[in-house]
C-alpha positions as CSV (number, residue, x, y, z in Angstrom):
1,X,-12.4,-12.2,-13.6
2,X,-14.3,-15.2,-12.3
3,X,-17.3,-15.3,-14.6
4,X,-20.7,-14.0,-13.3
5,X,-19.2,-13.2,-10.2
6,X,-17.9,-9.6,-10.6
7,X,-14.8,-10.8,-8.3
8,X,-11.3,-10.1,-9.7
9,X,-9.0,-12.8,-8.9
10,X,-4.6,-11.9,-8.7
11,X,-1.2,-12.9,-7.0
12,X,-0.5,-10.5,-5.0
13,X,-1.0,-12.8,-1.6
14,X,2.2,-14.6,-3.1
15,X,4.3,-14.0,-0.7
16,X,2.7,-15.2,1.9
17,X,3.6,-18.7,3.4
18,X,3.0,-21.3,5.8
19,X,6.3,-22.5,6.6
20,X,7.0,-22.0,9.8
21,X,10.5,-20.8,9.7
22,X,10.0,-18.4,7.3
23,X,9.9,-14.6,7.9
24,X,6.7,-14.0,6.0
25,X,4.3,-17.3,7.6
26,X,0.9,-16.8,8.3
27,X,0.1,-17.1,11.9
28,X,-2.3,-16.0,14.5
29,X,-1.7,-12.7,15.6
30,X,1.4,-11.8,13.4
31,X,1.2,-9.1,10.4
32,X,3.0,-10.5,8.1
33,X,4.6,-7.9,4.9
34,X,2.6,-7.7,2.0
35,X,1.7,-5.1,-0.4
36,X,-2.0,-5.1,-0.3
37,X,-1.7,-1.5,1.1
38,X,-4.6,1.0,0.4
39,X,-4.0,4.3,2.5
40,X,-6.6,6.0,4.0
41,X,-5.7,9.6,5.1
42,X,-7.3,11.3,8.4
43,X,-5.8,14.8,9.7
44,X,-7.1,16.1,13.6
45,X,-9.8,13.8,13.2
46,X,-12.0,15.0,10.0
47,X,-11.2,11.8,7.0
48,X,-9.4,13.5,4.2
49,X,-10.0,10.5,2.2
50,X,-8.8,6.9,0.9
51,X,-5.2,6.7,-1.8
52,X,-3.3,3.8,-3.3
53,X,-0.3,3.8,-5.4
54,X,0.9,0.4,-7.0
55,X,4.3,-1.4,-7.5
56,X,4.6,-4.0,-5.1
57,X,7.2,-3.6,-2.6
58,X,8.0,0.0,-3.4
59,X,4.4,0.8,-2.1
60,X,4.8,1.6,1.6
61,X,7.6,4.3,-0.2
62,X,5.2,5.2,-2.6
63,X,2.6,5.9,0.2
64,X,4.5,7.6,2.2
65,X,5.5,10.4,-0.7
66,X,1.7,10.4,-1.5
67,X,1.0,11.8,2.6
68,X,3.9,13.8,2.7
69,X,3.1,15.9,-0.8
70,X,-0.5,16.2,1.0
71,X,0.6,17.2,4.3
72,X,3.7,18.9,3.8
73,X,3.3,20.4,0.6
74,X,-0.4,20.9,0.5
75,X,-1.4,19.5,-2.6
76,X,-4.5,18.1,-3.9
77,X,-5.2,14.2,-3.9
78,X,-4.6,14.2,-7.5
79,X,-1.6,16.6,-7.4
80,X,-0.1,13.9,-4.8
81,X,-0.4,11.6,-6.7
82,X,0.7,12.7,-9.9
83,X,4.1,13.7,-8.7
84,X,7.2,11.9,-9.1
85,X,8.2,9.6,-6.9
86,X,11.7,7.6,-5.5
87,X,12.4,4.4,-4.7
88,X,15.1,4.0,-1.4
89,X,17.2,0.9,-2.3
90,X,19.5,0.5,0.3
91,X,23.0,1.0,0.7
């Protein structure tokens, strides 16, 4: 915390970078991965509310559980995202 600012400082824009040849530069126009994700959930229109998990690049999976136990399963926000959740490695 920066003192007698209230503003939180961290990391997590880390992976960014600015060399050109790399998958994750910063350039105009270009979306580049990070995990600086907050969700915000809307469903035929009316807002069902903001959700955030953390733990960094298993977040977008992490998310994606959080809708789906909303949506599919019809729990609560807090049920959502209480629930267990997996992490899809690969292979």
């Amino acid at each position: 915390m920066v003192p007698g600012t209230g503003i939180s400082l961290h990391n997590r824009g880390l992976g960014f970078s600015l060399d050109s040849g790399h998958p994750n530069c910063l350039s105009p126009g270009k979306r580049p991965y990070h995990t600086i994700i907050p969700g915000f959930l809307t469903r035929q229109g009316p807002a069902q509310g903001p959700f955030g998990v953390m733990d960094a690049y298993m977040q977008p999976q992490g998310h994606m559980r959080v809708v789906m136990n909303m949506v599919d399963f019809g729990l609560n926000p807090q049920a959502a995202l209480d629930a267990p959740r997996w992490q899809w490695l690969g292979g």
